[in-house]
N, C-alpha and C positions, 0 to 999 in steps of 0.2 A: 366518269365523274358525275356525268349530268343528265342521262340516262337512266328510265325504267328499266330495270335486271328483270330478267326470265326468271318467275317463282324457283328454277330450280338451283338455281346459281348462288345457293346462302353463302359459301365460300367468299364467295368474290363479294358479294355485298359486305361481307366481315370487314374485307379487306378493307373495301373504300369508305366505311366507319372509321379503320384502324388509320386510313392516311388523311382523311381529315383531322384525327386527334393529333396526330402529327406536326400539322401545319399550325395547329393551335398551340401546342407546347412551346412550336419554334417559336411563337410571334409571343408568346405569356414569357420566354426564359428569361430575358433583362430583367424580372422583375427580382428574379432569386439570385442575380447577379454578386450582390456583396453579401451574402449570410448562408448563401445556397450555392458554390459557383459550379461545384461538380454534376448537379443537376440539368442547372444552367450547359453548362458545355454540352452534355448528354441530348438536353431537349434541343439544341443550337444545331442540331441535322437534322432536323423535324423538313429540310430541303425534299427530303424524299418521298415526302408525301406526294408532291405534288406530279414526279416522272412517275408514279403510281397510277396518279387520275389518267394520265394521256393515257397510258395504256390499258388500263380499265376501260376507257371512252374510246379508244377505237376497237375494242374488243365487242362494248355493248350496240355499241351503234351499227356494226356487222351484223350483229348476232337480232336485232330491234327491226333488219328488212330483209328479216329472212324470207316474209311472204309479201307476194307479190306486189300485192295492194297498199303496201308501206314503202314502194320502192318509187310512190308517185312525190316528184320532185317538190311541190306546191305543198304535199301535204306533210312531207318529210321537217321542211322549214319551219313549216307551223307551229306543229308540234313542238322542235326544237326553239321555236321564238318562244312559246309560252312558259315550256320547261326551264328555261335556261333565264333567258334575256327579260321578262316581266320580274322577278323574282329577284334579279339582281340590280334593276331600278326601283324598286322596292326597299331592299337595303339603302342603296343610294341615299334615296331618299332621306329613308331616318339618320343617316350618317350626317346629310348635309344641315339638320336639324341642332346638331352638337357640334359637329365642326367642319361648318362652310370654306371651302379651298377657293380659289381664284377662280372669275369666271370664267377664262380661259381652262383651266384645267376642269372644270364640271363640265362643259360642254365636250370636249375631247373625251372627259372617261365615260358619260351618259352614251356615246356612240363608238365605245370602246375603242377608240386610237390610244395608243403610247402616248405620253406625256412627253417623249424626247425622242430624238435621233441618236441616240446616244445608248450607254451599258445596256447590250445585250444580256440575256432575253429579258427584262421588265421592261427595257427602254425607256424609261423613267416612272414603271409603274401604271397604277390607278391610283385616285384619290381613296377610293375605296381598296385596299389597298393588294389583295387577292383577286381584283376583277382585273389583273393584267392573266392571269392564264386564261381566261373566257376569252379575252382575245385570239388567243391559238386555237382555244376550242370551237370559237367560230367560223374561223379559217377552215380548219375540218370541215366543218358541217356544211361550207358553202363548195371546198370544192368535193367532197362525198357527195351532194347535191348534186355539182354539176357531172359527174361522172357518170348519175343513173338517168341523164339529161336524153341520151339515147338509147336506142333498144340493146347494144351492145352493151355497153354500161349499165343496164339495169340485171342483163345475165350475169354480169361480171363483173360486179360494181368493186367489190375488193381489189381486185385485178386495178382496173381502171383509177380506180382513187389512188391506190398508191403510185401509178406512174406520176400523175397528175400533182401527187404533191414532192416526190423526188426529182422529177423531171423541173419540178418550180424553182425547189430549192437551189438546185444546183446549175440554174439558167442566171438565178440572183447571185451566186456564191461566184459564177465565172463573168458577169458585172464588175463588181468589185474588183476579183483577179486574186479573191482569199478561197479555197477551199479546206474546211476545216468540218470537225465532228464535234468541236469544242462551243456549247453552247454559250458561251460569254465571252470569245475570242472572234465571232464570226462576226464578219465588216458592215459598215453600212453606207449605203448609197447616199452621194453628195446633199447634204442640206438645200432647198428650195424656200423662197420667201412665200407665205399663206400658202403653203402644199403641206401635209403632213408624210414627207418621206417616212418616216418611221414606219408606216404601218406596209411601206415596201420593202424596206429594210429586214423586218419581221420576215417578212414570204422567204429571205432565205436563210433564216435559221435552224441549224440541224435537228434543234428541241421539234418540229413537225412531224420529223419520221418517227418518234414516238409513237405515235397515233396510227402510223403501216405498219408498226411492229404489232402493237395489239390487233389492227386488221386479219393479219397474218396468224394468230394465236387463236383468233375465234375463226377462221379457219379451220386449221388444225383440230380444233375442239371439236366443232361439229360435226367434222369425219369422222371421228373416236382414234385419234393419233392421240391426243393424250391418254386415254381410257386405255390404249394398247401400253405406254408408255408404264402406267400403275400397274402395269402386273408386272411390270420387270422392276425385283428389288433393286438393283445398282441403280435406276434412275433417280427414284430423292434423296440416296444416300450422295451420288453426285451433285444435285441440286443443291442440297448443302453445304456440299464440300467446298463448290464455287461461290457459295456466297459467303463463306467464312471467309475463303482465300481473296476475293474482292471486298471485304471488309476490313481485312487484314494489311492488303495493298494501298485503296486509298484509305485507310482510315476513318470511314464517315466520312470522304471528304464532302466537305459544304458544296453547295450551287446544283446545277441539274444540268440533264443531259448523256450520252451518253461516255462523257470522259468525268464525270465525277458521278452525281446517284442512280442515274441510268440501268447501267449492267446491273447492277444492283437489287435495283426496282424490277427491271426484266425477271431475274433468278425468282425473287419471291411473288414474280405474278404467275410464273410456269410452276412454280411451287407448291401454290394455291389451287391453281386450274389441275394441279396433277392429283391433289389431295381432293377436289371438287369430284373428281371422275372416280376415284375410289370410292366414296360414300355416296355417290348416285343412288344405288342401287337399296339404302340402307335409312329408311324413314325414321327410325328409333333414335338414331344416330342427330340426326335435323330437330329432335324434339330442344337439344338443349342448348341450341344456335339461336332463339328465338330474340333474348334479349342483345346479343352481337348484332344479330340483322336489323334489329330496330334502330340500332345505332347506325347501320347501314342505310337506313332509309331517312337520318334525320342526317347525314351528311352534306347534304348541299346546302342546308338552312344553317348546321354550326359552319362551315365555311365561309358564309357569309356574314355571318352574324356575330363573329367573335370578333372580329377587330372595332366593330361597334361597340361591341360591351367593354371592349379596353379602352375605346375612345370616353367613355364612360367615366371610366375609374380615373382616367387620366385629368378630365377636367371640371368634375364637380366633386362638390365640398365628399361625398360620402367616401372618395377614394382615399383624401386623405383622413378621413376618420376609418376605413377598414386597416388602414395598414400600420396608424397606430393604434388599433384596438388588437388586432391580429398578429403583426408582423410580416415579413415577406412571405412564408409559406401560406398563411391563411389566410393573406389576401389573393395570392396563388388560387389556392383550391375554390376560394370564396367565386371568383370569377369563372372559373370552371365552371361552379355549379349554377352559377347565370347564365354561362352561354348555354349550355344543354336548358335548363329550362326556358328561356328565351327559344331557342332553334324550335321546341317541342311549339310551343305554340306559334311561332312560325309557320312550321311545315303544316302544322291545320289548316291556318289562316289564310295563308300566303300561295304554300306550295302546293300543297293539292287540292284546290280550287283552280290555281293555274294547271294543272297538266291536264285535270278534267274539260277545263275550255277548251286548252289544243287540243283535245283529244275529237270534243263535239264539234267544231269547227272542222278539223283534219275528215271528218266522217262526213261531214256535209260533204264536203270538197270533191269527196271520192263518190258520194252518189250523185253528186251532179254532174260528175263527168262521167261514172257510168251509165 
């Protein structure tokens, strides 16, 4: 999700365009509720955006140290504090501008803890209210970090990161004395007065392995196992097959993980990557992904930036003038077309300004220790 994509991976950038719009429909549906409710239902699995990003994100961040020189622990963080974590204090920010939460709870999302020990996986969210998956995506990136901490780990860091975070999970999971693959069913460790067990609780949630499975995928990719994969027809006719039949199974069903949008999200990320390794070879083909990918590269900024713009509509006077000048669809569409214009200048402003500091900071780092 949170990750610069390798120029040649337009596919997969699509995608992570297509799972941000996702996450947006989900959280825009209430509004089509009474006048729209079929829509409403439709957009109400927009849940799968999100087992999309993890696997995305541990697919990019595999594929992001590939060379050597990016496998320096210090500088890996860096990068990732400025891509990720400046950007999303940033939103904060404006959010807390239009609607200030308890200072309990800004202090806890500003440093990305759970808001609760409690409902697995948000655990009671963020104030902002999508920056409870940075928290997982942190967790990644610290123990992916620590994995390439030694020289073993930096040959093998895939290898390594995913014991590191299977081995977590299931150290926490036999704590409690719940093992489970049910991402909102898995336990949490005894509450503690001024501690934030939560954000221990989290370490053993099966929504992590998410992020080994993409490990594992950009793997695969880079050997050309998929590339082999797209010359065999029965492969995306299977690909498909499974994702009807798990569509079919759970229904959409709501939440994440891999007992509800998971297998799911999985099918159409090997889907992607299989249809990604077909048109490698095929530039004509990439001419007319241009405006998808851009959509792909303003995805972290409408991610963050759409629940702002509904906090927007929701408490100043103009929301209730769009929606009776509009109605529910066009106040719908109306916000849509804010948050993409919003995100656009975001990502100028905000977002790539920051990943050029990590970027020239990351570079110091690395010539100083060379």
């Amino acid at each position: 999700m949170t990750a610069m994509i390798s120029g040649k991976l337009e596919l997969l950038q699509v995608l992570r365009g297509i799972a941000a719009l996702l996450v947006v429909l989900l959280h825009f549906q209430d509004i089509l509720l009474d006048e729209w409710p079929w829509f409403a239902e439709f957009f109400a699995h927009g849940y799968i955006g999100v087992d999309i990003f993890f696997l995305i994100s541990g697919f990019v961040i595999y594929v992001s140290t590939e060379n050597g020189h990016d496998r320096d622990v210090i500088s890996f963080l860096t990068r990732r504090f400025f891509r990720v974590v400046v950007p999303a204090w940033v939103a904060m920010a404006l959010l807390l501008c239009i609607k200030p939460p308890l200072l309990e709870n800004l202090i806890l999302s500003v440093l990305f803890i759970p808001l609760q020990n409690s409902h697995p996986p948000g655990y009671g969210y963020n104030f902002l209210i999508v920056a409870w998956t940075l928290t997982y995506e942190l967790i990644f990136y610290t123990l992916f970090a620590a994995a390439m901490a030694s020289e073993t780990g930096r040959a093998h860091r895939g290898l390594v990161a995913g014991m590191l975070i299977v081995g977590m999970v299931a150290a926490i999971q036999t704590l409690t004395g719940t093992y489970t693959l049910n991402a909102e069913e898995a336990a949490v460790l005894p509450s503690r007065q001024f501690l934030p067990v939560q954000i221990f609780s989290l370490l053993g949630n099966p929504l992590l392995t998410e992020f080994v499975v993409g490990v594992g995928l950009a793997w695969a990719y880079q050997r050309k196992l998929l590339a082999w994969l797209a010359r065999e027809p029965f492969v995306p006719l299977l690909v498909v097959l499974v994702s009807a039949l798990l569509t079919l199974m759970f229904h959409y069903r709501d939440g994440n993980g891999w007992t509800n949008a998971g297998l799911l999200a999985l099918c159409i990320v090997i889907g992607t990557l299989i249809a990604q390794s077909a048109i490698d070879r095929t530039a004509t083909t990439k001419q007319y992904l241009r405006i998808a990918v851009y959509l792909g590269e303003l995805s972290y900024s409408i991610y963050l930036l759409h629940p702002i713009v509904k906090s927007i509509f929701s408490v100043a006077p103009v929301g209730k003038l769009a929606a009776a000048s509009f109605g529910p669809m066009g106040m719908f569409l109306l916000m849509l077309a804010c948050t993409f214009f919003a995100a656009r200048f975001f990502y100028k402003l905000v977002e790539l300004p920051c990943q050029t500091i990590g970027r020239e900071v990351a570079e110091r780092r690395r010539r100083f220790v060379v």
